[in-house]
C-alpha positions as CSV (number, residue, x, y, z in Angstrom):
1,X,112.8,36.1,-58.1
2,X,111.9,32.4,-60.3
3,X,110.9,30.1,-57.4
4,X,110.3,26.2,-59.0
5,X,108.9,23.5,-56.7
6,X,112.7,21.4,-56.6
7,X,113.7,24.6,-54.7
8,X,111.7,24.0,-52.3
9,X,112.0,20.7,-52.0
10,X,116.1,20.6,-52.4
11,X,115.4,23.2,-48.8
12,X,113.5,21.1,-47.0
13,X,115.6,17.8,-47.9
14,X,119.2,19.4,-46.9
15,X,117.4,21.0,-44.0
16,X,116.2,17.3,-43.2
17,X,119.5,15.6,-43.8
18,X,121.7,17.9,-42.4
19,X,123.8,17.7,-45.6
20,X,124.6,18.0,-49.2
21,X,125.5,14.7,-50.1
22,X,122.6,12.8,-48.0
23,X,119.7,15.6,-49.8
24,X,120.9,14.5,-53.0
25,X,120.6,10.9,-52.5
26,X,117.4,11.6,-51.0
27,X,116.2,14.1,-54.8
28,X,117.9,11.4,-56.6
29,X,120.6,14.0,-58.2
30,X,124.3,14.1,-57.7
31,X,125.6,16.2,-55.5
32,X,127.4,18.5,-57.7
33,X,123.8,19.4,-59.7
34,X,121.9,20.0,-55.9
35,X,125.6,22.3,-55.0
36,X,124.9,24.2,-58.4
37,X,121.1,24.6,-57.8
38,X,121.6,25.9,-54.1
39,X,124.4,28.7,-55.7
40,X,122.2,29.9,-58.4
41,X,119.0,30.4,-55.7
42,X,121.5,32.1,-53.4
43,X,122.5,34.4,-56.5
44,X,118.9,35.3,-57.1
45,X,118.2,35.7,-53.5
46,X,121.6,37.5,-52.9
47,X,122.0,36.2,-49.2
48,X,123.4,32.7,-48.4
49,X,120.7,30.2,-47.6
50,X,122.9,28.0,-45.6
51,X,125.9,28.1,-42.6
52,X,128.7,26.2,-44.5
53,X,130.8,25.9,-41.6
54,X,128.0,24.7,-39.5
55,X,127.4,20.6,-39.2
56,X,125.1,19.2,-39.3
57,X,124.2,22.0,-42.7
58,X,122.2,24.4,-41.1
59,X,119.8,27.4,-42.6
60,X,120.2,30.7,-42.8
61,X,117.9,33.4,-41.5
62,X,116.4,33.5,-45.5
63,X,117.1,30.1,-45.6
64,X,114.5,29.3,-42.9
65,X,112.1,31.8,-44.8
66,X,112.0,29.4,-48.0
67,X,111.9,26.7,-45.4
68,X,108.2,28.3,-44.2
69,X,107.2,28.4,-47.5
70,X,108.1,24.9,-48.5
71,X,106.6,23.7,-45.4
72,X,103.3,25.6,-46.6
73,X,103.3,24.8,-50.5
74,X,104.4,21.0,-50.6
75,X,101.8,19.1,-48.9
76,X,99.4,21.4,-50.8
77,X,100.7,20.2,-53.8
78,X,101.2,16.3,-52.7
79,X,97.5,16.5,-51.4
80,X,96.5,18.3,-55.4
81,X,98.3,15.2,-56.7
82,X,96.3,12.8,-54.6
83,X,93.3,14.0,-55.5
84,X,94.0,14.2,-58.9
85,X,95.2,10.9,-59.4
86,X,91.8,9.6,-57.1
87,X,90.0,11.6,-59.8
88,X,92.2,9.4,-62.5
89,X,91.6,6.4,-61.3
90,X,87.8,7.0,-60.4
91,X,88.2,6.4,-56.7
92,X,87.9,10.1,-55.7
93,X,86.1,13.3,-56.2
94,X,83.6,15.2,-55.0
95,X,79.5,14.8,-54.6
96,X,77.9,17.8,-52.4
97,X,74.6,17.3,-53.0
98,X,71.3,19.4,-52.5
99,X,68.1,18.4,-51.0
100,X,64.8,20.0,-52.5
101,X,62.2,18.3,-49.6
102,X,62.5,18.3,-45.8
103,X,61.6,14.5,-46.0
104,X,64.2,13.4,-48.1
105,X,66.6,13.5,-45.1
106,X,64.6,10.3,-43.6
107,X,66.5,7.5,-46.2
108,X,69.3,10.0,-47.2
109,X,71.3,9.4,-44.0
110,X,71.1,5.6,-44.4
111,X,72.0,5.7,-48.2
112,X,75.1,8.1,-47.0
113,X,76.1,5.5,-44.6
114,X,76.4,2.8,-47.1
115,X,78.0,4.9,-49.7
116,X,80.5,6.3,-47.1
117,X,81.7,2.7,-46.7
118,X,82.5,2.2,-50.3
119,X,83.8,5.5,-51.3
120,X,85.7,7.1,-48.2
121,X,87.8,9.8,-50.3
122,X,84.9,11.1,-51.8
123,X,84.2,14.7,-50.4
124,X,80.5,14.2,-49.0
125,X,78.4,17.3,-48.4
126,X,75.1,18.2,-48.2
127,X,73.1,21.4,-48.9
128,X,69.5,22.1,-48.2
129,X,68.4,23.0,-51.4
130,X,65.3,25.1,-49.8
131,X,67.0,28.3,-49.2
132,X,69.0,29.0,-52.6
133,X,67.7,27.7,-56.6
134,X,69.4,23.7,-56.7
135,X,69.2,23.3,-60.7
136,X,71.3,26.4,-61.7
137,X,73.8,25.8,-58.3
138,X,74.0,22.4,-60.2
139,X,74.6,24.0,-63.6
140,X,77.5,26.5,-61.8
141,X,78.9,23.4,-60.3
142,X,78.5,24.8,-56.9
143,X,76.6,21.7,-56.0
144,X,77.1,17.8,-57.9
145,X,73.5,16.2,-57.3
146,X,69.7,18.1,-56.4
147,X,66.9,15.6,-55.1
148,X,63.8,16.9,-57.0
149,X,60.5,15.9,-57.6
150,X,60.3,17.8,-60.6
151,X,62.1,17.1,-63.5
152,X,63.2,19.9,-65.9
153,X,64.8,20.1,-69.8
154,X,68.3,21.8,-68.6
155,X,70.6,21.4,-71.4
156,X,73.6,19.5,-69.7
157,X,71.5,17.7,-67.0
158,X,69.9,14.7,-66.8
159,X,67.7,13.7,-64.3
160,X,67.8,9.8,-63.0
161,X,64.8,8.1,-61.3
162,X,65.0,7.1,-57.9
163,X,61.9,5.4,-56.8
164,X,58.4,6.3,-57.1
165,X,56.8,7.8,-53.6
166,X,52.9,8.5,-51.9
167,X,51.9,11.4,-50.4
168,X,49.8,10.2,-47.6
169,X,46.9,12.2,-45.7
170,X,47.9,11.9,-42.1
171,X,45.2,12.5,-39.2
172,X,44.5,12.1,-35.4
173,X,42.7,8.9,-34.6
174,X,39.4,10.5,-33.2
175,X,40.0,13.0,-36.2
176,X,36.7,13.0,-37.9
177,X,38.3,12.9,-41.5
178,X,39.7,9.2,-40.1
179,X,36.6,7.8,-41.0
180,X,36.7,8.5,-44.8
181,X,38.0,5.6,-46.9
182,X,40.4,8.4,-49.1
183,X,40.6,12.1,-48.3
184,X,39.5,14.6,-51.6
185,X,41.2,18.4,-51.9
186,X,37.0,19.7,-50.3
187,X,38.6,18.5,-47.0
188,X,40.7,20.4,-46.5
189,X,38.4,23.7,-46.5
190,X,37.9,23.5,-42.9
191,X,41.1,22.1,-41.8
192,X,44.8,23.5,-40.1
193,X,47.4,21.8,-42.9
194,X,50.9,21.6,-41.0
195,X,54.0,21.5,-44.1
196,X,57.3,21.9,-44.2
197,X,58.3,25.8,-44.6
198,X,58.8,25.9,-48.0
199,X,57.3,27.4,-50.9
200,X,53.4,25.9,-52.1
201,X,54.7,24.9,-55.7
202,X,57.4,22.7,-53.8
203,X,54.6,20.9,-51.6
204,X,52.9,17.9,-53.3
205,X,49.6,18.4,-51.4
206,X,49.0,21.7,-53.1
207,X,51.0,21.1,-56.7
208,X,49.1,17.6,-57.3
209,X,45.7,18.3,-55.5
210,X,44.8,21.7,-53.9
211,X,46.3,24.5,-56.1
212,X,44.2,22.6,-59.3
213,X,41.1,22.5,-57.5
214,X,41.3,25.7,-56.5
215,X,41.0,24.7,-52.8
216,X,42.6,26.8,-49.3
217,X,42.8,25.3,-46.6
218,X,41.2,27.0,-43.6
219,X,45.1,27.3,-42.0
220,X,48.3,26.4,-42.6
221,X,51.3,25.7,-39.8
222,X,54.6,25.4,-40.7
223,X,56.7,23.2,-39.1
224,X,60.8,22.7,-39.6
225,X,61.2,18.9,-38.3
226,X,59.2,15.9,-39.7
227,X,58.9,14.7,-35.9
228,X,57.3,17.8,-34.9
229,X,54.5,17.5,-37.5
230,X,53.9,14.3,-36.8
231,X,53.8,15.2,-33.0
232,X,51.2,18.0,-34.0
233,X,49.1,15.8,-36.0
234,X,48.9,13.3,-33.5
235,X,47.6,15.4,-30.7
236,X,45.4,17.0,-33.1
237,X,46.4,20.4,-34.1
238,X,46.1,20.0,-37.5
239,X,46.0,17.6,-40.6
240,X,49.4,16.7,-42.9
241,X,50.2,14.9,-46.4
242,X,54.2,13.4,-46.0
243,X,55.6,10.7,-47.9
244,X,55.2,7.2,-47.4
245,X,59.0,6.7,-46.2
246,X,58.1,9.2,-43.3
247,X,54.6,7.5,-42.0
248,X,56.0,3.6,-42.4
249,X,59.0,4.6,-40.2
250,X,58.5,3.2,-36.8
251,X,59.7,6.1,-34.9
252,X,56.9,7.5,-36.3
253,X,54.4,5.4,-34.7
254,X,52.3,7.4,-32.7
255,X,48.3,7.7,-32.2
256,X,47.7,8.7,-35.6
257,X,46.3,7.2,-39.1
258,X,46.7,7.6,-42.4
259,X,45.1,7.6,-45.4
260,X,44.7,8.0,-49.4
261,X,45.1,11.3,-51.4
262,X,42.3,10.7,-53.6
263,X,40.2,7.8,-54.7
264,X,42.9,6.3,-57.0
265,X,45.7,7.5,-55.0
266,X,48.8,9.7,-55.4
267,X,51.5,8.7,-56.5
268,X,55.3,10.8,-57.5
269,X,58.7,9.9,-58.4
270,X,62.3,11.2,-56.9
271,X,64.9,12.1,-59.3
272,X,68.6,12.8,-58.7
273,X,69.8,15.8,-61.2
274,X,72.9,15.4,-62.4
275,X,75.4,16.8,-64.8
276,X,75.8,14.8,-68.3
277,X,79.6,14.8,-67.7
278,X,79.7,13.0,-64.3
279,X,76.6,10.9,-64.4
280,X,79.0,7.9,-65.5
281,X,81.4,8.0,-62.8
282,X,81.3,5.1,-60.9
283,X,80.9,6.7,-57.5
284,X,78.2,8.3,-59.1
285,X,76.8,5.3,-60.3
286,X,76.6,3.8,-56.6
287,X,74.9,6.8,-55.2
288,X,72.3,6.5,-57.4
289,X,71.8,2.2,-56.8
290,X,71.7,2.5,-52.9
291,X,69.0,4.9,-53.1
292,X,67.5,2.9,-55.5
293,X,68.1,0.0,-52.8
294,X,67.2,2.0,-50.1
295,X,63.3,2.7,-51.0
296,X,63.1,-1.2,-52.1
Protein backbone atom coordinates (compact mmCIF):
# COMPACT_ATOMS: atom_id res chain seq x y z
CA UNK A 1 0.00 0.00 0.00
CA UNK A 2 1.58 3.90 -1.43
CA UNK A 3 0.55 6.21 1.46
CA UNK A 4 1.49 10.18 0.37
CA UNK A 5 1.07 12.91 2.90
CA UNK A 6 -2.44 14.59 0.82
CA UNK A 7 -3.90 11.20 1.90
CA UNK A 8 -3.71 11.98 5.04
CA UNK A 9 -4.51 15.25 4.98
CA UNK A 10 -7.63 14.86 2.38
CA UNK A 11 -8.78 12.20 5.80
CA UNK A 12 -8.45 14.48 8.34
CA UNK A 13 -10.09 17.59 6.27
CA UNK A 14 -13.37 15.50 5.13
CA UNK A 15 -13.32 14.08 8.66
CA UNK A 16 -13.24 17.83 9.81
CA UNK A 17 -15.73 19.16 7.41
CA UNK A 18 -18.09 16.57 7.47
CA UNK A 19 -18.04 16.63 3.57
CA UNK A 20 -16.68 16.41 0.23
CA UNK A 21 -17.29 19.62 -1.15
CA UNK A 22 -16.30 21.71 2.15
CA UNK A 23 -12.57 19.37 2.32
CA UNK A 24 -11.96 20.38 -1.04
CA UNK A 25 -12.36 24.04 -0.55
CA UNK A 26 -10.52 23.64 2.48
CA UNK A 27 -7.10 21.39 0.05
CA UNK A 28 -7.75 23.93 -2.47
CA UNK A 29 -8.80 21.08 -5.12
CA UNK A 30 -12.11 20.56 -6.86
CA UNK A 31 -14.15 18.24 -5.68
CA UNK A 32 -14.17 15.86 -8.37
CA UNK A 33 -10.01 15.46 -8.08
CA UNK A 34 -10.46 14.94 -3.78
CA UNK A 35 -13.74 12.18 -5.06
CA UNK A 36 -11.03 10.50 -7.40
CA UNK A 37 -8.29 10.51 -4.73
CA UNK A 38 -10.60 9.07 -1.95
CA UNK A 39 -11.69 5.99 -4.69
CA UNK A 40 -8.25 5.19 -5.64
CA UNK A 41 -7.05 4.94 -1.65
CA UNK A 42 -10.24 2.90 -1.11
CA UNK A 43 -9.03 0.62 -4.08
CA UNK A 44 -5.66 0.11 -2.57
CA UNK A 45 -7.05 -0.30 0.85
CA UNK A 46 -9.93 -2.55 -0.55
CA UNK A 47 -12.50 -1.38 2.31
CA UNK A 48 -14.44 1.91 2.04
CA UNK A 49 -13.03 4.64 4.09
CA UNK A 50 -16.19 6.56 4.42
CA UNK A 51 -20.29 5.98 5.30
CA UNK A 52 -21.76 7.62 2.09
CA UNK A 53 -25.09 7.57 3.33
CA UNK A 54 -24.10 9.07 6.56
CA UNK A 55 -24.29 13.20 7.00
CA UNK A 56 -22.51 14.80 8.18
CA UNK A 57 -19.52 12.23 5.95
CA UNK A 58 -18.49 10.03 8.44
CA UNK A 59 -15.37 7.39 8.65
CA UNK A 60 -15.20 4.03 8.41
CA UNK A 61 -13.76 1.60 10.88
CA UNK A 62 -10.23 1.83 8.37
CA UNK A 63 -11.16 5.08 7.76
CA UNK A 64 -10.62 6.13 11.45
CA UNK A 65 -7.31 3.92 11.28
CA UNK A 66 -5.69 6.40 8.63
CA UNK A 67 -7.35 9.05 10.70
CA UNK A 68 -4.81 7.79 13.82
CA UNK A 69 -2.13 7.94 11.66
CA UNK A 70 -2.75 11.37 10.21
CA UNK A 71 -3.31 12.61 13.59
CA UNK A 72 0.22 11.12 14.50
CA UNK A 73 2.29 12.04 11.23
CA UNK A 74 1.06 15.78 10.45
CA UNK A 75 1.97 17.84 13.20
CA UNK A 76 5.30 15.88 13.09
CA UNK A 77 5.77 17.04 9.72
CA UNK A 78 4.34 20.88 10.25
CA UNK A 79 6.64 21.01 13.37
CA UNK A 80 9.91 19.46 10.69
CA UNK A 81 8.77 22.34 8.55
CA UNK A 82 9.01 24.96 11.27
CA UNK A 83 12.17 24.12 12.27
CA UNK A 84 13.42 23.95 9.11
CA UNK A 85 12.38 27.07 7.94
CA UNK A 86 13.77 28.66 11.62
CA UNK A 87 16.96 27.04 10.45
CA UNK A 88 16.45 28.99 6.96
CA UNK A 89 15.87 32.02 8.17
CA UNK A 90 18.64 31.81 11.06
CA UNK A 91 16.10 32.25 13.89
CA UNK A 92 16.25 28.55 14.96
CA UNK A 93 18.40 25.62 15.68
CA UNK A 94 19.91 23.98 18.19
CA UNK A 95 22.98 24.86 20.76
CA UNK A 96 23.52 21.94 23.57
CA UNK A 97 26.45 22.89 24.92
CA UNK A 98 29.14 21.15 27.28
CA UNK A 99 30.82 22.42 30.27
CA UNK A 100 34.55 21.24 30.88
CA UNK A 101 34.90 23.17 34.69
CA UNK A 102 32.48 22.99 37.63
CA UNK A 103 32.89 26.83 37.90
CA UNK A 104 31.84 27.71 34.59
CA UNK A 105 28.15 27.30 35.80
CA UNK A 106 28.69 30.58 38.01
CA UNK A 107 28.21 33.30 34.75
CA UNK A 108 26.70 30.50 32.44
CA UNK A 109 23.27 30.82 33.97
CA UNK A 110 23.24 34.55 33.62
CA UNK A 111 24.62 34.48 29.88
CA UNK A 112 21.66 31.75 29.22
CA UNK A 113 19.17 34.11 30.64
CA UNK A 114 20.04 36.85 28.27
CA UNK A 115 20.48 34.66 25.32
CA UNK A 116 17.05 32.93 26.15
CA UNK A 117 15.45 36.37 25.62
CA UNK A 118 16.76 36.85 22.17
CA UNK A 119 16.60 33.49 20.78
CA UNK A 120 13.54 31.54 22.31
CA UNK A 121 13.22 28.70 19.53
CA UNK A 122 16.65 27.83 19.97
CA UNK A 123 16.83 24.23 21.57
CA UNK A 124 19.05 25.16 24.80
CA UNK A 125 20.79 22.26 26.57
CA UNK A 126 23.45 21.73 28.62
CA UNK A 127 25.85 18.85 29.34
CA UNK A 128 28.52 18.52 31.93
CA UNK A 129 31.33 17.83 29.95
CA UNK A 130 33.22 16.03 33.02
CA UNK A 131 31.83 12.65 32.73
CA UNK A 132 32.16 11.84 28.73
CA UNK A 133 35.30 13.44 26.18
CA UNK A 134 33.55 17.17 24.96
CA UNK A 135 35.86 17.81 21.76
CA UNK A 136 35.03 14.47 19.88
CA UNK A 137 31.06 14.68 21.27
CA UNK A 138 31.54 18.06 19.48
CA UNK A 139 33.14 16.59 16.39
CA UNK A 140 30.02 13.73 16.30
CA UNK A 141 27.67 16.55 16.71
CA UNK A 142 26.27 15.12 19.78
CA UNK A 143 26.98 18.32 21.44
CA UNK A 144 27.17 22.22 19.51
CA UNK A 145 29.60 24.19 21.94
CA UNK A 146 32.50 22.75 24.82
CA UNK A 147 33.76 25.44 27.45
CA UNK A 148 37.50 24.57 27.65
CA UNK A 149 40.44 25.96 28.95
CA UNK A 150 42.54 24.20 26.60
CA UNK A 151 42.55 24.86 23.14
CA UNK A 152 43.34 22.04 20.73
CA UNK A 153 44.17 21.75 16.56
CA UNK A 154 40.90 19.67 15.63
CA UNK A 155 40.45 19.89 12.04
CA UNK A 156 36.86 21.31 11.74
CA UNK A 157 36.89 23.24 15.07
CA UNK A 158 37.75 26.41 16.05
CA UNK A 159 37.98 27.62 19.27
CA UNK A 160 36.84 31.40 20.17
CA UNK A 161 38.14 33.41 23.19
CA UNK A 162 35.94 34.20 25.86
CA UNK A 163 37.63 36.28 28.44
CA UNK A 164 40.85 35.72 30.20
CA UNK A 165 40.37 34.36 33.98
CA UNK A 166 42.74 34.01 37.60
CA UNK A 167 42.99 31.23 39.56
CA UNK A 168 43.00 32.49 42.94
CA UNK A 169 44.60 30.81 46.30
CA UNK A 170 41.74 30.89 48.67
CA UNK A 171 42.34 30.50 52.57
CA UNK A 172 40.81 30.84 56.12
CA UNK A 173 41.51 34.15 57.65
CA UNK A 174 43.58 32.91 60.74
CA UNK A 175 44.98 30.48 58.01
CA UNK A 176 48.70 30.94 58.43
CA UNK A 177 49.35 30.98 54.58
CA UNK A 178 47.07 34.40 54.76
CA UNK A 179 49.90 36.23 55.71
CA UNK A 180 52.06 35.58 52.51
CA UNK A 181 51.85 38.37 49.96
CA UNK A 182 51.42 35.43 46.92
CA UNK A 183 51.16 31.71 47.58
CA UNK A 184 54.20 29.47 45.60
CA UNK A 185 53.42 25.48 44.50
CA UNK A 186 56.14 24.59 48.20
CA UNK A 187 52.78 25.54 50.04
CA UNK A 188 51.06 23.39 49.35
CA UNK A 189 53.36 20.37 50.72
CA UNK A 190 51.68 20.51 54.00
CA UNK A 191 48.30 21.54 53.11
CA UNK A 192 44.43 19.66 52.44
CA UNK A 193 43.67 21.11 48.66
CA UNK A 194 39.74 20.82 48.23
CA UNK A 195 38.92 20.75 43.98
CA UNK A 196 36.23 19.99 42.02
CA UNK A 197 36.15 15.97 41.29
CA UNK A 198 37.66 15.90 38.16
CA UNK A 199 40.63 14.73 36.61
CA UNK A 200 44.32 16.72 37.80
CA UNK A 201 45.21 17.64 34.10
CA UNK A 202 41.66 19.51 34.10
CA UNK A 203 42.53 21.51 37.37
CA UNK A 204 44.53 24.68 36.76
CA UNK A 205 46.25 24.52 40.28
CA UNK A 206 48.10 21.36 39.25
CA UNK A 207 48.34 21.90 35.09
CA UNK A 208 49.86 25.57 35.57
CA UNK A 209 51.77 25.23 39.02
CA UNK A 210 51.96 21.86 40.95
CA UNK A 211 52.31 18.99 38.37
CA UNK A 212 55.56 21.21 36.82
CA UNK A 213 57.12 21.65 40.06
CA UNK A 214 56.75 18.42 40.94
CA UNK A 215 54.79 19.25 44.12
CA UNK A 216 51.81 16.94 46.15
CA UNK A 217 49.91 18.32 48.29
CA UNK A 218 49.71 16.71 51.69
CA UNK A 219 45.73 15.87 50.81
CA UNK A 220 43.32 16.45 48.54
CA UNK A 221 39.20 16.68 49.11
CA UNK A 222 36.95 16.64 46.55
CA UNK A 223 34.04 18.51 46.64
CA UNK A 224 30.92 18.64 43.91
CA UNK A 225 29.50 22.25 44.61
CA UNK A 226 31.49 25.52 44.47
CA UNK A 227 29.53 26.62 47.72
CA UNK A 228 30.65 23.67 49.59
CA UNK A 229 34.32 24.42 49.01
CA UNK A 230 34.09 27.60 49.78
CA UNK A 231 32.15 26.59 53.06
CA UNK A 232 35.17 24.18 53.77
CA UNK A 233 37.80 26.69 53.21
CA UNK A 234 36.21 29.03 55.31
CA UNK A 235 35.94 26.99 58.40
CA UNK A 236 39.33 25.78 57.72
CA UNK A 237 39.42 22.31 56.39
CA UNK A 238 41.51 22.90 53.73
CA UNK A 239 43.11 25.42 51.12
CA UNK A 240 41.51 25.92 47.29
CA UNK A 241 42.60 27.80 43.94
CA UNK A 242 38.93 28.80 41.99
CA UNK A 243 38.51 31.39 39.53
CA UNK A 244 38.19 34.90 40.00
CA UNK A 245 34.35 34.94 38.87
CA UNK A 246 33.74 32.48 41.84
CA UNK A 247 35.69 34.49 44.84
CA UNK A 248 34.28 38.22 43.63
CA UNK A 249 30.71 36.85 43.77
CA UNK A 250 29.01 38.12 46.83
CA UNK A 251 27.33 35.05 47.82
CA UNK A 252 30.52 34.06 48.30
CA UNK A 253 31.53 36.31 50.95
CA UNK A 254 32.37 34.50 53.80
CA UNK A 255 35.40 34.69 56.50
CA UNK A 256 37.91 33.83 54.02
CA UNK A 257 40.87 35.62 51.90
CA UNK A 258 42.36 35.29 48.91
CA UNK A 259 45.36 35.59 47.36
CA UNK A 260 48.02 35.33 44.24
CA UNK A 261 49.14 32.12 42.43
CA UNK A 262 52.60 33.05 42.16
CA UNK A 263 54.58 36.25 42.40
CA UNK A 264 53.51 37.52 38.90
CA UNK A 265 50.21 35.93 39.08
CA UNK A 266 48.19 33.38 37.09
CA UNK A 267 46.45 34.10 34.54
CA UNK A 268 44.09 31.61 31.74
CA UNK A 269 41.74 32.18 29.03
CA UNK A 270 38.12 30.44 28.32
CA UNK A 271 37.37 29.31 24.91
CA UNK A 272 34.09 28.17 23.43
CA UNK A 273 34.79 25.18 20.76
CA UNK A 274 32.90 25.28 17.98
CA UNK A 275 32.37 23.63 14.67
CA UNK A 276 33.74 25.69 11.43
CA UNK A 277 30.28 25.29 9.87
CA UNK A 278 28.10 26.89 12.60
CA UNK A 279 30.48 29.37 14.17
CA UNK A 280 28.73 32.08 11.78
CA UNK A 281 25.31 31.66 12.68
CA UNK A 282 24.01 34.52 14.14
CA UNK A 283 22.58 32.81 17.27
CA UNK A 284 25.93 31.55 17.52
CA UNK A 285 27.43 34.77 17.18
CA UNK A 286 25.29 36.20 20.28
CA UNK A 287 26.25 33.35 22.50
CA UNK A 288 29.58 33.96 22.16
CA UNK A 289 29.16 38.33 22.79
CA UNK A 290 27.14 37.84 26.13
CA UNK A 291 29.72 35.79 27.54
CA UNK A 292 32.11 38.00 26.32
CA UNK A 293 29.79 40.77 28.11
CA UNK A 294 29.20 38.76 30.85
CA UNK A 295 33.01 38.58 32.41
CA UNK A 296 33.35 42.49 31.47
Amino acid sequence: MYIEFRHLKTIKAIHEQGGLARAADILCISQSALSHQVKALEDQVGMELFLRRSKPLKLSKAGYKFLELAEKILPQVSALEDDFAGLISGMGGRLHIAIECHACFEWLFPVLEDFREIWPDIDLDIKPGLSFDALPALQREEVDLVISSDPEEIVGVIFEPLFEYTPTFVCATNHPLAQKKFIEAEDFRDQTLITYPVDRSRLDIFSQLLTPAHVEPAAVRQAELTAVIVLLVASGRGVSVLPDWVVNDQKYKHNFITKPVTKDGLTRKLYAAVRETEAGTPYMKDFLNFTRNQST
